[in-house]
C-alpha angles and dihedrals in degrees: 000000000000093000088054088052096050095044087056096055092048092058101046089048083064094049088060096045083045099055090031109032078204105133096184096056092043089050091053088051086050095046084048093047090051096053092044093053081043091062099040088057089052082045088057110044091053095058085048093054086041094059089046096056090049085046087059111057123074128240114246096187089068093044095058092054095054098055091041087130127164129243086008135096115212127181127182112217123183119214090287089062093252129163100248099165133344126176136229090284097049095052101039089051099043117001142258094265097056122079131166135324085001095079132152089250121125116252110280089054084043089058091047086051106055089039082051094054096046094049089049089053099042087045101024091236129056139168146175147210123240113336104206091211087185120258096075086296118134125179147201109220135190140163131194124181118240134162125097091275089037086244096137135072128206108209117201118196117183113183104232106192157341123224137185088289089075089069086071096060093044099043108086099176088185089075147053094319094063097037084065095038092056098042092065086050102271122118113191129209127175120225135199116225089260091064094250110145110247102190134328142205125260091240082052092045088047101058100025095059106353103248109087090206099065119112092211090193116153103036121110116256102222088060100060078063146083133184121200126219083277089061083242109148132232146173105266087225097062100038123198093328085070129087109278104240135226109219126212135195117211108179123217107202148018118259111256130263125263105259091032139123105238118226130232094244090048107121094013106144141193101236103201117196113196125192114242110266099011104144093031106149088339134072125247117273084353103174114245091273094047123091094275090097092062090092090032089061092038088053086043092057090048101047088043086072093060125096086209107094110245135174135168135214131184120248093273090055103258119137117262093172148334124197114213102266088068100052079046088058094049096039100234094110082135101044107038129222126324120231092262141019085242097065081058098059135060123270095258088063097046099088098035090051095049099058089037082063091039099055095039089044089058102025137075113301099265132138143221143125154241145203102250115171111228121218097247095049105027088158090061126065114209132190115251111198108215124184136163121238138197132183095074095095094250126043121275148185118233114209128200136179132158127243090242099163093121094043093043094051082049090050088044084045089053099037091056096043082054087054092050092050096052094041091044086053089054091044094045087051087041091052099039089059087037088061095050080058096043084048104062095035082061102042088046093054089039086050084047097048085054089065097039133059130205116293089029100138086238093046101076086045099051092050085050088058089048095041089055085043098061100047082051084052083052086051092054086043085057089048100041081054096054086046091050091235098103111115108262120195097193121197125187100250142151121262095221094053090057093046095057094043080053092043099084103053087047084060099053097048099048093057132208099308099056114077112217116206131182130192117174115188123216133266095041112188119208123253131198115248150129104262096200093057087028078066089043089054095054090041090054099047089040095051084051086054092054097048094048089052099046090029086059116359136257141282121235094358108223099254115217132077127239118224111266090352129095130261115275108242098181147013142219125197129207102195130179121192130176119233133191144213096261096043096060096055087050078062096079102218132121097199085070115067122227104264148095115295138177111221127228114197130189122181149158142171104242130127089297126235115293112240089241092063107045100080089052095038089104105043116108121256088018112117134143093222121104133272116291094010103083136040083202081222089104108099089011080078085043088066104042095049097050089047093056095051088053103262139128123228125197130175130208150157126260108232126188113227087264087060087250101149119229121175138330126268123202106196112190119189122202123187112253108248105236119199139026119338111247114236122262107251109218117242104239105217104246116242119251121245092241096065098052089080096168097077127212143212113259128199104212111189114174126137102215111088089215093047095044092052106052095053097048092049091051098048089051095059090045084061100256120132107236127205107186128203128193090206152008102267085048088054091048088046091054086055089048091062097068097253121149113228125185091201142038098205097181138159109233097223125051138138117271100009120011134222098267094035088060096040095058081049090054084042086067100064096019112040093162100054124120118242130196124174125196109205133165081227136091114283086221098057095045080045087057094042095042123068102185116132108229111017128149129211135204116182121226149271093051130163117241087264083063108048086043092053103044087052094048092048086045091051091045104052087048093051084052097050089048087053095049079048094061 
């Protein structure tokens, strides 16, 4: 090829001496020919030397396929010991990065390795036994040099075999597998021969230290426990109130042979601790339809004879069970259990029961309880009993709650008597300083009227405000009732003979429409009340009837017509009966004492009184009227009234068999008067001031400036001297003075020293002097506090008749007894 390129410059190097005969330009072509051909040969020769390198060096790619060989792992080094080529096993078994002798294994296979290269490089082949690689992994290794200088070396490594160490590196008792362990009551832990904990599961962590996410490696096993005199082993957290545990002990691995090297996972062992009586009549993590459930129904059949209510969830909070006493407690006897205890209790439990199951449910098999509010009751904490049980093949929660209905409606009886009681004590206060007001709002318009006569422009106007005044003085009597501190002036009577002076009136307020109806039984024993407030009683609870029968209707309307009269559409009963001794206690209740009683019963057949309403039926100002047509002080007086003549009063509403509700019914029970009747004593009329002409001097003692005022300004026109105080130590300062009253006028309570304090001072220099308080509050309770002989009372609020002639009849009687004395 050279010499035909040559051939063909030297002839067209004579073409161009032949067309030009110029030898110098024919010599510089030919120059330019020669180093031309001179650079095509150079040009030549290093793409020749260039193919020959990349002749030279071999292709990998197709190495690596030809010793793709499975279940070995084969690496090429070269004489540096680098990695040249290795195939998938290889990697996969060791990494990329790893290449022989410098292998992830732990120091006594490193030593075999490096003897093992030095000899396959000194003899060309060599081999080894078992290579223990660490993690349970032994290999068969071998190298042999190859290459056409015998500077590379093929590794084999055949994995020989697996022994019980590889458990170690496949049990991962923080999953599944100790979920489920500890589900069916074992909890798992792996030990070292040495006794340090490896790993544990969460149930293990949970009741060994309380937190299921600690790791808890590192600690020694033996301590985490704790045996009893009985050799019965517990966790040491739980002490003896936790499950005595059954421990086994699960080895890992095989001990080592004698001339070997032992491995740090030789001796390693699954410790299994399994709660006394797990398995008992069920199978281990049986599902809910295994037989698993066999303990859970015979337990059901035993816990259904208890009168203790008892249900049982599983270890998530879903209802297993519940016997009838506990539908009973939680009021869905009707309705059955719900899929969890949450959907039983208010919003506000939920999430505080929930987490009380769950923990009992996974932890240790202890007890205790918690005051949860159930939806049918949310003003009521309960206490709801929770213990873990085991036994049952898988963990549950043991629930346990009282039937306290009856102990419930007595804690509702006596919280709301409590109630009556606070809220009495406020009314009686509110209406005591009402009636100084009242008082001198009275006194002032009685003072008026004295200055003015009939068709005077202001008169009309002045006997509007007392008339006003004196229905707000009928308001504070209604008060001081519900509060038990109205004057009563009891009598030993008959209830039927009340009820028929009262009959009339109650006819004539229920109309026409509204049937009344009275049955009185037989027997009847007497009882001791104010029949004046006895018939305000009856008028009260008979008005409410009405109102219930024409406000929604009535039950069972009386069919017939009378002639010339219109059809009766309701009716209201006025019943007595007669109850003994031993018939109370067959009641049942706790709130009515053991005795005699005679039984007032008022009832009608109207649309009957809402659940919502009958624990506040009683509370002053509440009424289910509207507004502007009801004080709500209505039965709120009922009840005072009843409770200070010694009776007890209970409303209810009248159901058919079927629960249908059909009227209200209101029962009173009043204790049967034994003994004599007392004699009636006569009411002497009081004198009027006017006849008593010969006049007096008067201490008047009252710290409210209206009050005070009035009074003083009624008695001096009655012809009395008045000295006022504004206070107890100014009273006890007029005495002082040497002044000779006929009569102590003074208010009970007042700031500093009150009335009664100052009159036993004056008693002491004065024994025979009159007294005569005027109070807000019930003569009988100031009666009860106060211990004076011969002392007088006169209620407020009064006119200025009244307090004249209080303090007339008062002077009088004392200047009678003086003269009996002489």
């Amino acid at each position: 090829m050279l010499l035909g390129i040559t051939s063909a410059l030297a002839l067209s190097a004579a073409v161009i001496f032949f067309v030009t005969s110029n030898v110098v330009l024919t010599g510089a072509y030919a120059a330019g020919l020669i180093v031309l051909l001179i650079g095509v040969v150079l040009v030549e020769r290093m793409g020749a030397e260039t193919a020959g390198t990349e002749l030279a060096v071999p292709d990998w790619s197709v190495t690596v396929a030809a010793i793709e060989k499975q279940g070995e792992a084969i690496a090429i080094t070269d004489r540096a010991n680098r990695l040249v080529c290795a195939n998938t096993g290889f990697v996969s078994a060791f990494g990329a990065t790893s290449s022989p002798p410098a292998m992830p294994f732990e120091r006594p296979a490193l030593e075999q390795l490096s003897k093992l290269t030095r000899e396959a490089w000194r003899d060309g082949a060599a081999s080894s036994g078992a290579v223990y690689a660490g993690k349970g992994v032994q290999w068969a290794i071998s190298a042999e040099r190859a290459g056409r200088g015998d500077d590379h070396l093929i590794w084999r490594f055949v994995r020989e075999n697996t022994d019980h160490r590889d458990l170690l590196s496949e049990l991962d008792l923080t999953g599944p597998l100790g979920e489920v362990l500890s589900r069916a009551g074992i909890e798992a832990a792996i030990t070292a021969a040495d006794g340090v904990v490896r790993s544990v599961s969460a149930g293990f962590a949970e009741r060994a230290s309380g937190d299921p996410a600690a790791t808890l490696a590192g600690q020694n096993f033996a301590s985490l426990l704790r045996a009893d005199d009985r050799d019965r082993i517990f966790f040491a957290r739980e002490g003896r109130g936790g499950t005595p545990q059954t421990l086994i002990d699960v080895p890992l691995s095989e001990p080592s042979q004698a001339g070997t090297t032992p491995g740090p996972d030789d001796g390693a062992s699954l410790m299994l601790l399994v709660d006394s009586g797990v398995g008992i009549g069920s199978v281990w993590g049986s599902g809910p339809d295994g037989a698993g459930q066999a303990g859970v129904a015979q337990l059901e059949a035993l816990l259904a004879q208890l009168p203790l209510g008892l249900a049982m969830t599983d270890r998530d909070g879903r209802f297993l069970f519940g016997n009838d006493a506990f539908l009973r407690s939680v009021e869905r006897a009707d309705h059955g259990l719900p899929a969890f205890p949450t959907d039983l209790v208010t919003r506000e439990d939920k999430a505080a029961l929930s987490d009380a199951v769950r923990r009992h449910g996974r932890g240790p098999a202890t007890s205790g309880d918690m005051a949860v509010r159930l939806t049918g009751s949310p003003d009521e904490p309960v206490s709801l009993g929770l213990a873990g049980v085991r036994g049952l093949g898988e963990a549950a929660v043991l629930l346990s709650l009282a039937d306290s209905s009856e102990e419930t409606q007595l804690k509702r009886q006596v919280a709301q008597a409590t109630k009556m009681q606070a809220v009495g004590q406020l009314a009686g206060g509110v209406a005591h300083d009402f009636n100084n007001v009242l008082t001198a709002v009275i006194g002032t318009c009685d003072l008026m009227l004295l200055r003015h006569t009939p068709g005077d422009s202001d008169y009309d106007d002045i006997q509007q405000i007392r008339a006003n005044s004196n229905r707000a003085a009928s308001l504070t009597r209604q008060l001081l009732a519900f509060s038990r501190q109205q004057t009563l002036r009891p009598e030993i009577l008959q209830l039927p003979d009340v009820i028929s002076e009262v009959g009339p009136l109650i006819k004539r307020l229920l109309g026409e429409k509204i049937g009344y109806y009275v049955q009185h039984d037989r027997n009847l024993g007497a009882v001791r009340a104010d029949p004046q407030q006895l018939e305000q009683v009856i008028m009260n609870l008979a008005v409410n009837a009405r109102d219930a029968i024409n406000t929604k209707g009535a039950h069972g309307k009386i069919q017939g017509k009378v002639p010339g009269k219109a059809p009766v559409e309701g009716r209201i009963s006025l019943l007595t009966r007669s109850l003994q001794s031993k018939e109370t206690i067959k009641l049942g209740t706790e709130v009515l004492p053991a005795a005699d009683y005679t039984v007032l019963i008022v009832q009608d057949n109207g649309g009957g009184i809402p659940a919502q309403v009958l624990p506040k039926l009683f509370e002053p100002f509440f009424t289910t009227k509207e507004q502007g047509k009801g004080t709500g002080l209505g039965l709120s007086t009922v009840y005072g009234i009843i409770k200070q003549s010694g009776g007890f009063i209970f409303a209810d509403n009248v159901t058919t068999p079927s629960g249908r509700v059909i009227g209200a019914r209101f029962t009173i029970y009043f204790p049967v008067h034994h003994g004599e009747a007392p004699r009636r004593v006569e009411v002497v009329d009081p004198v009027g001031s006017s006849e008593w002409s010969k006049g007096g001097r008067i201490l008047l003692v009252e710290d409210e400036d209206m009050v005070r005022i009035v009074a003083e300004r009624a008695l001096s026109r009655a012809g009395y001297q008045i000295t006022a105080c504004p206070g107890g130590e100014e009273g006890l300062a007029a005495i002082a003075t040497g002044d000779d009253f006929d009569l102590i006028l003074s208010d009970v309570v007042m700031p500093g020293m009150d009335g009664p304090a100052m009159v036993r001072e004056i008693r002491e220099q004065r024994p025979d002097v009159p007294v005569l308080f005027m109070s807000g509050y019930a003569e009988e309770a100031l009666r009860s506090e106060i211990d004076i002989p011969d002392m007088h009372f006169i209620a407020k609020p009064f006119s200025v008749a009244a307090i004249s002639d209080k303090v007339g009849a008062v002077m009088r009687a004392a200047k009678s007894a003086e003269k009996l004395a002489d």
